[in-house]
matplotlib code that plots the C-alpha trace (Angstrom):
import matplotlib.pyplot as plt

x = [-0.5, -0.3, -2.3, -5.3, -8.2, -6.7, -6.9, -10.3, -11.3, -10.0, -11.2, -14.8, -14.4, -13.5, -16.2, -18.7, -17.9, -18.0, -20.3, -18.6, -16.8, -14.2, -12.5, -9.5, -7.5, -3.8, -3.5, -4.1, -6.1, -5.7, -7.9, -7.0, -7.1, -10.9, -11.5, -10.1, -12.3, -15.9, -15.7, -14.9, -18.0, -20.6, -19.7, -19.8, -23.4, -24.4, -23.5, -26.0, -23.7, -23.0, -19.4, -17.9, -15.3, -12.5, -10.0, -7.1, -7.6, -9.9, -10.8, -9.1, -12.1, -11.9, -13.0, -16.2, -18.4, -18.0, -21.5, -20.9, -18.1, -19.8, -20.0, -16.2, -15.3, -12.4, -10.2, -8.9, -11.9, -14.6, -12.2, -15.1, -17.0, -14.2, -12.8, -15.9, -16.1, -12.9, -13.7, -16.7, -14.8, -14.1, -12.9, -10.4, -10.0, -7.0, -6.4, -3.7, -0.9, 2.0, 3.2, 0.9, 2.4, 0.0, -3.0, -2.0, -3.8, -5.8, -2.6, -2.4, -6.5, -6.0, -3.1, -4.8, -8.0, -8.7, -10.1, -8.9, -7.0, -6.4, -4.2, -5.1, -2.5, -0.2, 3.0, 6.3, 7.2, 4.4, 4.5, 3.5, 0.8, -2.4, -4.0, -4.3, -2.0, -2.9, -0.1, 0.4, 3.0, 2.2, -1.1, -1.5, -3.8, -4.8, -8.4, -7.5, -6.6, -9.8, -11.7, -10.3, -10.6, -14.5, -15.2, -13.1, -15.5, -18.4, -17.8, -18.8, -18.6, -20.2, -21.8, -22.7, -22.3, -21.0, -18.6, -17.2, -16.8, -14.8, -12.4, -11.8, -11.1, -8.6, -6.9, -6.3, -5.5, -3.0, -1.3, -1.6, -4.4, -1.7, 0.9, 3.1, 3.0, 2.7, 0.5, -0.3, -2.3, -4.5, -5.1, -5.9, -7.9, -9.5, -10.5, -11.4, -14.5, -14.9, -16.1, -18.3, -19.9, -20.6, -18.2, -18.5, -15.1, -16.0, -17.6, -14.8, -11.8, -13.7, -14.1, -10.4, -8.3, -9.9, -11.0, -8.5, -8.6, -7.1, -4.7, -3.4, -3.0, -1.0, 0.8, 2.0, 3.6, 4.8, 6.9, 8.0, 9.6, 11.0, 11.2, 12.8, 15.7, 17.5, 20.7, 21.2, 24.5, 22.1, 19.3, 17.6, 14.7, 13.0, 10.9, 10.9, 7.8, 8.0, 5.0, 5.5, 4.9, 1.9, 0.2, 1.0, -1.8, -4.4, -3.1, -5.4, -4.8, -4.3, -2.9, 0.6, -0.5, 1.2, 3.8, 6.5, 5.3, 5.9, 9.6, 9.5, 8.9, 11.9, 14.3, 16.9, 15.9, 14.6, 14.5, 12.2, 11.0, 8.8, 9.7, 7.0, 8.0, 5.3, 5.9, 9.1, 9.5, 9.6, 7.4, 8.7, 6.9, 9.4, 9.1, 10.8, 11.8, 12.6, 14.7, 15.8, 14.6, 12.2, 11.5, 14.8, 16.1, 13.3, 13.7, 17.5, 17.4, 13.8, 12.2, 9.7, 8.7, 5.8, 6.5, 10.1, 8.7, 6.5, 7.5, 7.1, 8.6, 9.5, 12.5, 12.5, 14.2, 14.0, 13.4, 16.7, 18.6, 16.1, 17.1, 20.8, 20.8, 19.4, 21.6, 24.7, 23.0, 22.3, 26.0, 26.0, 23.2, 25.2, 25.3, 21.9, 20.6, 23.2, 22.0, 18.2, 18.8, 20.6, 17.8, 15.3, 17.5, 17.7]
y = [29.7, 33.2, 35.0, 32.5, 34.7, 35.0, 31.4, 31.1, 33.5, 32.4, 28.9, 30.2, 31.9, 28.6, 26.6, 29.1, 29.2, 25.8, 22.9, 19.9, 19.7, 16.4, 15.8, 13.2, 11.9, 9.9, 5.8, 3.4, 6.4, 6.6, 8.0, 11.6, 11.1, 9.7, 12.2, 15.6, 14.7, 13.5, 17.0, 19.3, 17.3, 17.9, 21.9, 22.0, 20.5, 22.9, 25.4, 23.7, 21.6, 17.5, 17.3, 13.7, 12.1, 9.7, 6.9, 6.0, 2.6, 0.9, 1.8, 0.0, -1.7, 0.8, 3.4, 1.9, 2.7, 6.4, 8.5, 8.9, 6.7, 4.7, 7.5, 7.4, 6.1, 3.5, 4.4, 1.3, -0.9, 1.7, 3.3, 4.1, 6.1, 7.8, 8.6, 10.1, 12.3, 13.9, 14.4, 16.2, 18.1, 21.7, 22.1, 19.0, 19.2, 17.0, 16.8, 14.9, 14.8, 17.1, 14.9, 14.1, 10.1, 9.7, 9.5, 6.5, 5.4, 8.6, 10.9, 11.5, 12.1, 14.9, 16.5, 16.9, 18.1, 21.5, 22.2, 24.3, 22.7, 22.7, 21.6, 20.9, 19.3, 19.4, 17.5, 20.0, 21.1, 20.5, 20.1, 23.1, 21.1, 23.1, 26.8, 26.7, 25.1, 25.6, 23.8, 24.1, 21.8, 23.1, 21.2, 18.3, 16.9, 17.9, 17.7, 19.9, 22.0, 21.6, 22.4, 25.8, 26.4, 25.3, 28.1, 30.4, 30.1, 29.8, 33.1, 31.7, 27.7, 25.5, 22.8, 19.5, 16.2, 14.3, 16.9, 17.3, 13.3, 13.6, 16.3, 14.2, 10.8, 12.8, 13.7, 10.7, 8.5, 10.7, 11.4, 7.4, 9.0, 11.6, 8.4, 10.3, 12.6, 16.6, 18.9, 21.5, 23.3, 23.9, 20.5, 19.5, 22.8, 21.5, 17.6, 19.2, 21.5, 18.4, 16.3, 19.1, 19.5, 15.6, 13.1, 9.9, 8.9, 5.7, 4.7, 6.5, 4.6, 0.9, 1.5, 2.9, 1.1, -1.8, -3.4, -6.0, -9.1, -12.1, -12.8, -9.1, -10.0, -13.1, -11.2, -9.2, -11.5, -13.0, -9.7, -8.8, -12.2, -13.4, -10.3, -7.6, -6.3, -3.5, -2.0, -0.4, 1.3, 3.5, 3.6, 1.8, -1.1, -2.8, -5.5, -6.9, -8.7, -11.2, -11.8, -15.2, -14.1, -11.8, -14.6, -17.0, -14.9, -13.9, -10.7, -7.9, -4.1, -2.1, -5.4, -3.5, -0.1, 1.1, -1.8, 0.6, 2.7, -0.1, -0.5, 3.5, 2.1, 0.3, 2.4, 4.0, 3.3, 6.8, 5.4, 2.5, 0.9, -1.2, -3.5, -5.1, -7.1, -6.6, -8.1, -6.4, -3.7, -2.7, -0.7, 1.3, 3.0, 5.1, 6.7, 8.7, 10.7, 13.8, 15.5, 12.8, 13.8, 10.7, 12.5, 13.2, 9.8, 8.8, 10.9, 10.6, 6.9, 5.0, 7.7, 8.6, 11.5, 12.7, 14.3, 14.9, 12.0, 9.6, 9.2, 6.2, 4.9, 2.4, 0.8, -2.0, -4.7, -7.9, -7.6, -8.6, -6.2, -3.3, -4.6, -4.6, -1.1, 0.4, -1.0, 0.4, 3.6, 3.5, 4.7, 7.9, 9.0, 8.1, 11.5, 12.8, 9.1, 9.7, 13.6, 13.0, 10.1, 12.3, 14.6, 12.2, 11.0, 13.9]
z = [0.4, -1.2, -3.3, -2.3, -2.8, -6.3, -6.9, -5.7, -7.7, -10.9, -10.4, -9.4, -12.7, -14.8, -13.0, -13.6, -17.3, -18.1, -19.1, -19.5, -16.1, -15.8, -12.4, -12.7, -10.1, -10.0, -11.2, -8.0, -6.0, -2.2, 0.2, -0.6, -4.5, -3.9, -1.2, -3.0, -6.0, -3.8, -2.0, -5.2, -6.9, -4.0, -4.2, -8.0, -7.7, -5.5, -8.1, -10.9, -12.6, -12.6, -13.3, -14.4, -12.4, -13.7, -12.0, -14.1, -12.5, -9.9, -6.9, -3.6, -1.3, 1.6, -0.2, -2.3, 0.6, -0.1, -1.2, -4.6, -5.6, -7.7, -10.3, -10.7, -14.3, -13.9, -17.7, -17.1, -17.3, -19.3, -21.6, -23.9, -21.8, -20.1, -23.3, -24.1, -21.2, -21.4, -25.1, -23.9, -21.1, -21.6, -17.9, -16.5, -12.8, -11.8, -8.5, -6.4, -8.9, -10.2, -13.2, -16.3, -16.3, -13.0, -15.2, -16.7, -20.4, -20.3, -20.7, -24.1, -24.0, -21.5, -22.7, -26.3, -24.9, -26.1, -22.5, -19.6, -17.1, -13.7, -11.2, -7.3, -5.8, -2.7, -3.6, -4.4, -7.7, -9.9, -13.8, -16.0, -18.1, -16.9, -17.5, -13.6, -11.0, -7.2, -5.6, -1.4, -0.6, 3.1, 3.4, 4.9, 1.8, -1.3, 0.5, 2.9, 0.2, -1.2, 2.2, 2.0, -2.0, -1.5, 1.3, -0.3, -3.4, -1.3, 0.5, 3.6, 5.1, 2.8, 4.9, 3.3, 5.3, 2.0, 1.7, 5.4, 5.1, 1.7, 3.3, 6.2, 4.9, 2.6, 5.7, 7.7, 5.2, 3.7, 7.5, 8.6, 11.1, 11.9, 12.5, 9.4, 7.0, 6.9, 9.1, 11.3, 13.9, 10.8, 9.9, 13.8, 14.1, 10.4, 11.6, 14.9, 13.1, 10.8, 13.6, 15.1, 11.9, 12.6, 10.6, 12.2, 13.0, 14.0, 11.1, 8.8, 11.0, 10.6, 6.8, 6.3, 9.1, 10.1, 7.2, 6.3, 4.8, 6.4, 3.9, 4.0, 7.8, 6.8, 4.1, 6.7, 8.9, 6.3, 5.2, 8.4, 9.6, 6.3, 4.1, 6.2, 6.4, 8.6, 8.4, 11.7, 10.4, 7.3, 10.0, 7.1, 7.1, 3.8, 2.7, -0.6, -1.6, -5.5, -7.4, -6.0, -2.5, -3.6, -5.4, -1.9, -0.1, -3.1, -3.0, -3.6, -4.5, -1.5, 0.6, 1.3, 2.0, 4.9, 5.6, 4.7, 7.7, 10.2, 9.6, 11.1, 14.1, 14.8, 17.0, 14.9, 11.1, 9.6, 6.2, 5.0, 1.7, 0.2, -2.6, -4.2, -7.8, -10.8, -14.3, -15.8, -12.9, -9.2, -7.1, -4.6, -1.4, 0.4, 4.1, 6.4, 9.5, 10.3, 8.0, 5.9, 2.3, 0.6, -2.1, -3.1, -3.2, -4.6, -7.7, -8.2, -8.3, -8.9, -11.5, -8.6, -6.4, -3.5, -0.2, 1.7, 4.1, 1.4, -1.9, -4.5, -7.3, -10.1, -11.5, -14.6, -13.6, -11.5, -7.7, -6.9, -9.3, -8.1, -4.4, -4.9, -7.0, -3.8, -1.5, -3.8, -3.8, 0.1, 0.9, -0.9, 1.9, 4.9, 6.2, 5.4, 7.1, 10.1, 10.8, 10.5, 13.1, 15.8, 15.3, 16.5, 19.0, 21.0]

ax = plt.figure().add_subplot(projection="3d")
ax.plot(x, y, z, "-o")
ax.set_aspect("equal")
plt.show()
């Protein structure tokens, strides 16, 4: 990242100045969302301040068992109080987003607040809606971008077990426990310090990966033998999920998360999406191999965005005209599908 002293120093500067400290994260947060946010916190409380922390939305289960979680302000569900703290705010922290539509309801409250803003993120091509944007596409996790911006601040390595934890579920969750994503010999050198420094991996796996209910199980078969499709020929795989089928197993947030990343797994397919049918739209969870640009197609064609490899999206619409739009669209990709697959091949 260049210039990184510089942003250290400015933010130092910010935090320093301010009273009224909010940290916000992006609508339905994931493990790095929850995990970016936890570790800033613990380091601004060492520095003498309590700064607030807001969720758009609720919190999925797997991540309720994190210290400290239970002082995140769900917008959704308490938007009186949350209201109230970013009224308060004169520093907003947002971390894990580039696009001000991720923070849901509280939006418009952010963008009229009168404080400074800051950006943390690590997704490509962020907004210009902040005083501050720190933006390293080249990091594995915006908590991994955090783990550097904290010691950089701290001068030295600022050891705290809550915080180390925080940093490394950030990680994991957002590389599939390095099964996909973006890293490097930094991140692995990073999680490798993390667990000297004593983060129970054990304990951190069980919560994260192992955690499942046994309709999400059932769900799951269910997807794979009745609602997937691959089209060898586009090296592409999908499944498309209705309300219908959601409400079959008492679905529960979080139930899908990572069946996109299965369909990877079949030889051949280097593109694969999730459909999953809300009321009056579709959501989409997009992943990929190699070269083969998510992100893009993603943003050309479902109003979404994220990583060259993960991206999401939405499209209004039933399932089934979301489903066949895509499938129109697929051709146009041929080539881009056809080289990342030889690449993988070799």
């Amino acid at each position: 990242m260049p210039e990184f002293g510089k942003y250290t120093k400015e933010l130092k500067k910010l935090i320093d100045r301010a009273e009224h400290i909010l940290l916000i994260c992006h609508i339905n947060p994931d493990g790095d969302a929850i995990g970016a946010m936890l570790a800033l916190r613990r380091w601004i409380i060492s520095q003498g301040k309590e700064p607030r922390m807001i969720s758009p939305n609720a919190l999925q289960s797997f991540l309720l068992w994190m210290s400290d979680v239970d002082k995140v302000v769900d917008f959704h569900h308490n938007q009186e109080e949350a209201s109230k703290f970013i009224r308060d705010a004169d520093l907003i922290i947002m971390v894990d987003f580039n696009s001000t539509s991720r923070m849901g309801k509280a939006e418009d409250l952010v963008l009229a607040s009168g404080a400074r803003k800051v950006i943390i993120d690590h997704h490509p091509d962020p907004g210009n809606f902040a005083d501050l944007i720190i933006s390293d596409s080249g990091r594995s996790s915006t908590s991994e971008l955090i783990y550097f911006l904290v010691n950089g601040m701290e001068g030295e390595e600022f050891s705290d077990s809550d915080f180390f934890t925080a940093v490394y579920v950030g990680i994991i969750t957002d590389t599939g426990n390095f099964e996909h994503g973006y890293y490097t010999g930094d991140t692995m050198r990073t999680v490798g310090h993390l667990l000297d420094m004593g983060v129970d991996k054990e304990r951190v796996y069980n919560h994260i990966f192992s955690n499942f209910s046994e309709n999400r199980i059932r769900l799951k078969g269910f997807a794979l033998h009745n609602r997937m499709v691959v089209n060898q020929e586009l090296h592409t795989a999908y499944i498309w999920l209705t309300k219908e089928d959601l409400e079959s197993f008492s679905h529960a947030k979080g139930d899908t998360e990572g069946f996109a990343n299965v369909l990877l797994t079949i030889r051949g397919i280097v593109l694969s999406v999730l459909f999953v049918e809300r009321s009056g739209f579709v959501k989409m969870s997009l992943r990929s191999k190699g070269s083969f640009n998510a992100n893009q197609l993603s943003r050309q064609c479902f109003n979404g965005g994220g990583h060259r490899n993960a991206a999401g999206g939405e499209m209004k619409g039933s399932i089934e005209d979301v489903v066949r739009h895509f499938e129109n669209t697929l051709p146009s990709y041929r080539e881009d599908l056809e080289a990342a697959a030889a690449e993988i091949k070799q």
